[in-house]
DRENTOR-376374 format. One record per atom (N, C-alpha, C): chain; residue number from 0; x, y, z; residue in three letters. Coordinates in steps of 0.2 Angstrom, whole numbers. Example, Ala and Ser with C-alpha at 12.3 -4.5 7.8 and 13.67 -1.06 7.14 Angstrom:
# DRENTOR-376374
  torgu  lumlum      X      Y      Z  ketor
      A       0     66    -28     39    ala
      A       0     62    -22     39    ala
      A       0     66    -16     39    ala
      A       1     64    -11     35    ser
      A       1     68     -5     36    ser
      A       1     64      0     39    ser
This chain:
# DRENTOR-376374
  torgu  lumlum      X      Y      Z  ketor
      A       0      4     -6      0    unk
      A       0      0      0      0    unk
      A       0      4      6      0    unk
      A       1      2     10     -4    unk
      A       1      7     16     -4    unk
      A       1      5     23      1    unk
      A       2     10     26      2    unk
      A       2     10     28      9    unk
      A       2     10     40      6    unk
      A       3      6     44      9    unk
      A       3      4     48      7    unk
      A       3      6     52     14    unk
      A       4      8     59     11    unk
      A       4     10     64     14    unk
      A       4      5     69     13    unk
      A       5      0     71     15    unk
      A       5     -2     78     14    unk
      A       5     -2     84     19    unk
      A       6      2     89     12    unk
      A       6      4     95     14    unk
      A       6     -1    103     14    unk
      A       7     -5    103     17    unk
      A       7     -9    109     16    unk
      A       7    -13    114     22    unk
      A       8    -10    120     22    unk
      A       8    -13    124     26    unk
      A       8    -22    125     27    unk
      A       9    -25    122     24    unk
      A       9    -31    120     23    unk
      A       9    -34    115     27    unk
      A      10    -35    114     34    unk
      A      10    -40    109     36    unk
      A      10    -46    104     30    unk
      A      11    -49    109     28    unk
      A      11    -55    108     24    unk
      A      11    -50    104     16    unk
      A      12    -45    104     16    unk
      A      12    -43    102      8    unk
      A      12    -39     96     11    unk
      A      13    -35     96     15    unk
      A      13    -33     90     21    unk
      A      13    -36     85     21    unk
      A      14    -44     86     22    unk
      A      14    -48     83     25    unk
      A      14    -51     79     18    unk
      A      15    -52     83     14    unk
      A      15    -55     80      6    unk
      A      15    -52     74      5    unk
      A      16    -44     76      3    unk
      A      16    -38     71      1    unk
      A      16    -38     66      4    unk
      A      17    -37     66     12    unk
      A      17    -37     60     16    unk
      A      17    -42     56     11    unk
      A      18    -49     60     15    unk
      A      18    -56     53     12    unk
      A      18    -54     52      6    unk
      A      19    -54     55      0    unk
      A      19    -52     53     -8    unk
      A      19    -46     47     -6    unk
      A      20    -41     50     -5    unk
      A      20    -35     42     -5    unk
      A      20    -36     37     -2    unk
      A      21    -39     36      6    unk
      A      21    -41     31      9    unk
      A      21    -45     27      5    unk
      A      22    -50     30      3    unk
      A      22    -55     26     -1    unk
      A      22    -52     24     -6    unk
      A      23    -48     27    -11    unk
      A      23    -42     24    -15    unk
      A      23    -38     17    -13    unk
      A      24    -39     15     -7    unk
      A      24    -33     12     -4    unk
      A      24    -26     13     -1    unk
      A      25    -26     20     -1    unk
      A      25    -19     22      0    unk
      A      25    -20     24      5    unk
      A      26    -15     24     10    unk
      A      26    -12     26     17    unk
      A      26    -11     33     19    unk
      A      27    -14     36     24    unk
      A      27    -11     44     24    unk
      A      27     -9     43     29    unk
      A      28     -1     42     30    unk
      A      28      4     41     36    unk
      A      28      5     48     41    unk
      A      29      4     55     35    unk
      A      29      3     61     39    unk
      A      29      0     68     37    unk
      A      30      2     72     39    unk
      A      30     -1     79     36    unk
      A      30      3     86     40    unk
      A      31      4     89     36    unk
      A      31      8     94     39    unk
      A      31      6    103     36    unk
      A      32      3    109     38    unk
      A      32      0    113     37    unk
      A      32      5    117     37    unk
      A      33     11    118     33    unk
      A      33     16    122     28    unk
      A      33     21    118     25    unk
      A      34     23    122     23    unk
      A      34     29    119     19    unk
      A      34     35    117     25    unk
      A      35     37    121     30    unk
      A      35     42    120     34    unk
      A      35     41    110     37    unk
      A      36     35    113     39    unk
      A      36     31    105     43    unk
      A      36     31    102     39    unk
      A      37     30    102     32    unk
      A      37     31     96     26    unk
      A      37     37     92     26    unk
      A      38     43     96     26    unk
      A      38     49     95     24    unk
      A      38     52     90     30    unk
      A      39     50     93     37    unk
      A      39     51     88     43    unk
      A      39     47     83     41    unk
      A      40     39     83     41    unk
      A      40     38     76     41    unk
      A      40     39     72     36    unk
      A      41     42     75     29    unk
      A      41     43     70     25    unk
      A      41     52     66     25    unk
      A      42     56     71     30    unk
      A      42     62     67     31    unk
      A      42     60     62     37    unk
      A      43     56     64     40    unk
      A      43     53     58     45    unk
      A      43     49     52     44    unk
      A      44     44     53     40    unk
      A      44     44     48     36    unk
      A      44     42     44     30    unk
      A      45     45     48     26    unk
      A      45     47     45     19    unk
      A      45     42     42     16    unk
      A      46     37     46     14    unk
      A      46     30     43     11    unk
      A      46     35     43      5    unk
      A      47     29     39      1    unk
      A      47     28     37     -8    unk
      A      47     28     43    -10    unk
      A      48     22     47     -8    unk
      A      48     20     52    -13    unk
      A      48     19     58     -8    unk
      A      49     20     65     -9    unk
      A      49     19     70     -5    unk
      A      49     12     73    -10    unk
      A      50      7     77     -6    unk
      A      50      2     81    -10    unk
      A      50      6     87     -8    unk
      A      51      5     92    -11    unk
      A      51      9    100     -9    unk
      A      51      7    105    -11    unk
      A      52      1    109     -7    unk
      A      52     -2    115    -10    unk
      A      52      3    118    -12    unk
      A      53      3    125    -14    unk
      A      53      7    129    -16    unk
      A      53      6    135    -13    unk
      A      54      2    138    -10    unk
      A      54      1    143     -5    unk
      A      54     -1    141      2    unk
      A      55      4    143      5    unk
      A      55      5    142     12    unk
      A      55      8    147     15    unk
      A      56      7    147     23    unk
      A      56     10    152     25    unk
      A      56     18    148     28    unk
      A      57     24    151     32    unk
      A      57     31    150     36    unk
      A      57     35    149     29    unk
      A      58     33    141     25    unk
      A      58     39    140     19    unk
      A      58     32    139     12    unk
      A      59     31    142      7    unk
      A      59     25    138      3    unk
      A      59     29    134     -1    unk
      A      60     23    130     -5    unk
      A      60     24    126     -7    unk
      A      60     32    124    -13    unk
      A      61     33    129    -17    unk
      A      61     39    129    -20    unk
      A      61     44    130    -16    unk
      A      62     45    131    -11    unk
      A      62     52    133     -7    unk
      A      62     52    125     -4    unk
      A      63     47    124      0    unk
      A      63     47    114      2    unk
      A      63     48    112     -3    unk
      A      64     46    111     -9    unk
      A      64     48    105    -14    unk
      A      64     54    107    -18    unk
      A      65     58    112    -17    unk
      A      65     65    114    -18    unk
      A      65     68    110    -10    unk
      A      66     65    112     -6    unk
      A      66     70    107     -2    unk
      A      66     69    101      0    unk
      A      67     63     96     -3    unk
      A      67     63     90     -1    unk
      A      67     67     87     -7    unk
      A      68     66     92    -13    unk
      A      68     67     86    -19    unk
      A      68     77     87    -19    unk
      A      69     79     92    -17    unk
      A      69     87     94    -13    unk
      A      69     89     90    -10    unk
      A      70     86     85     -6    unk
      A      70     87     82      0    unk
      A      70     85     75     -2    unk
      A      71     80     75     -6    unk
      A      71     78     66     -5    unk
      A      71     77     68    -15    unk
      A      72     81     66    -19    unk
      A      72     78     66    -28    unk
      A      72     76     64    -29    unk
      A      73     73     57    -27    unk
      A      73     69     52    -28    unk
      A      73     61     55    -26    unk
      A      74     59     61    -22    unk
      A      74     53     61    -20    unk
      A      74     51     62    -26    unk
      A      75     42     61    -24    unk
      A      75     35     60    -27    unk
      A      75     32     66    -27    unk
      A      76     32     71    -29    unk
      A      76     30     77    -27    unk
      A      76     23     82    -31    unk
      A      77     16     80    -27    unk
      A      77     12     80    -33    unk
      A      77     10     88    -30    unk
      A      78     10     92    -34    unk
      A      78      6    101    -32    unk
      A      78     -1    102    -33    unk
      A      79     -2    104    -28    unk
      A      79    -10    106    -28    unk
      A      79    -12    114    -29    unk
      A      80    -14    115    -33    unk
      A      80    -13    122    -33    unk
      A      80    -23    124    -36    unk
      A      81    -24    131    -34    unk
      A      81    -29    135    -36    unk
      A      81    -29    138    -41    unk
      A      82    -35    139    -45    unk
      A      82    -35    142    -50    unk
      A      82    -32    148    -52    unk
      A      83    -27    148    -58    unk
      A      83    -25    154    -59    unk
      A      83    -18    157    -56    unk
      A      84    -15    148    -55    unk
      A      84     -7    148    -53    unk
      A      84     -1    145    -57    unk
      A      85     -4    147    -62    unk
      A      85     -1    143    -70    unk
      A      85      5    145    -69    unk
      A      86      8    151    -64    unk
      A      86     15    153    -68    unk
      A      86     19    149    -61    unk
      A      87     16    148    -56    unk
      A      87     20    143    -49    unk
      A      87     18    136    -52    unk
      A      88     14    134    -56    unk
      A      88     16    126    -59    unk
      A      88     21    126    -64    unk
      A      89     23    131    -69    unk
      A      89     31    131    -71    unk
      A      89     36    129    -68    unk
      A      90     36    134    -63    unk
      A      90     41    133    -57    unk
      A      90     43    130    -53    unk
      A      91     33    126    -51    unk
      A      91     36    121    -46    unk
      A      91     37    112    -49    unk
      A      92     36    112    -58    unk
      A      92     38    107    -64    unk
      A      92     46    108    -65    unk
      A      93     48    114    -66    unk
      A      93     55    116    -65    unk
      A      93     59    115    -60    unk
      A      94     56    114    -53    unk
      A      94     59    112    -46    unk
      A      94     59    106    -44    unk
      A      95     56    100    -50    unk
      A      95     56     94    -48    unk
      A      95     48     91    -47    unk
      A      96     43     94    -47    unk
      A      96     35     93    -47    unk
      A      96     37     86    -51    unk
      A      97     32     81    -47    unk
      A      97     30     74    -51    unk
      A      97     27     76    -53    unk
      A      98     20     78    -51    unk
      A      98     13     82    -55    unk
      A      98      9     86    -54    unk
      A      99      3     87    -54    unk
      A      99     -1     92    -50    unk
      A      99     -9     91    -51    unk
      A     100    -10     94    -46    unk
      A     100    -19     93    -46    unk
      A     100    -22    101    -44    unk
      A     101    -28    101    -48    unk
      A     101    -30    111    -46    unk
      A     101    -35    106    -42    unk
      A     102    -38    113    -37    unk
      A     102    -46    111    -33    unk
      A     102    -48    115    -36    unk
      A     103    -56    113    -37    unk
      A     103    -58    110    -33    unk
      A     103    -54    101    -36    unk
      A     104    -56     96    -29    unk
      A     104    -53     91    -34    unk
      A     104    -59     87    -36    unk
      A     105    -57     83    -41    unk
      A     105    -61     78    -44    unk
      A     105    -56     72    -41    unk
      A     106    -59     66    -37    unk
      A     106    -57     61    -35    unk
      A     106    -55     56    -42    unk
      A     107    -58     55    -45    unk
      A     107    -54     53    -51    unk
      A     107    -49     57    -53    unk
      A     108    -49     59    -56    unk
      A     108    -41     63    -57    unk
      A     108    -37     62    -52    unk
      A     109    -37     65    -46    unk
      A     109    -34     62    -40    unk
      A     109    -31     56    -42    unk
      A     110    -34     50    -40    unk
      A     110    -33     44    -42    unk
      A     110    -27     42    -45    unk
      A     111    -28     45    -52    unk
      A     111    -26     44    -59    unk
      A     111    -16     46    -59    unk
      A     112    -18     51    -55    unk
      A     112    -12     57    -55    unk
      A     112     -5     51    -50    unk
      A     113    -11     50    -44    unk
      A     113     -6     46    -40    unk
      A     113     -3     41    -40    unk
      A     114     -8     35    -46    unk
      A     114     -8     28    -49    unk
      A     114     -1     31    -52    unk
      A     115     -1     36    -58    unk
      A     115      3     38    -62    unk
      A     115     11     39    -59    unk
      A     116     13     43    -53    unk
      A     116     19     45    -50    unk
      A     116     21     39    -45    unk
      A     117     16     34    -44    unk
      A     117     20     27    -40    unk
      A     117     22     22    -44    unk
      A     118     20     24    -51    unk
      A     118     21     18    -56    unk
      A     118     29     16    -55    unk
């Protein structure tokens, strides 16, 4: 079973993802509500795949996945971003991004995205 990090300042989007993946059958080992707390919990524990909004407060989302993918190259690093952040999914595809997903989410897509970056 593959093992999921979600990253987001969002209670309410945290909470989406959980239910979508579980129900997927995937594992959410943890969740972390910035970039800073991301990059700690994913040196601690080493999910499969990170979810990683892109706006947050202390580190957001491109400054954490410039430091997790610096640190671990092999991460999974899929960007959740909101409408109308075309120009930080450049940035954060150029910084090493597996993938990404806009919200609102579609649970299929979701799925597809994840299926796609543990292959």
């Amino acid at each position: 079973m593959k093992r999921i990090l979600i990253v987001d300042d969002s209670r309410t989007s945290r909470k989406i993802l959980k239910g979508i993946l579980e129900n997927a059958g995937y594992e959410v080992i943890g969740e972390a509500t910035n970039g800073q707390e991301g990059y700690e919990k994913y040196a601690e524990l080493k999910p499969d795949v990170v979810t990683m909004d892109i706006t947050m407060p202390v580190l957001d989302g491109i400054e954490a996945l410039k430091k997790i993918v610096g640190d671990f190259p092999d991460a999974k690093v899929v960007m959740v971003t909101a409408a109308g952040q075309k120009t930080k999914l450049v940035e954060a595809v150029q910084n090493g991004a597996s993938e990404f997903l806009s919200k609102p989410f579609d649970p299929e897509q979701l799925r597809t995205v994840i299926e796609k970056v543990t292959k």
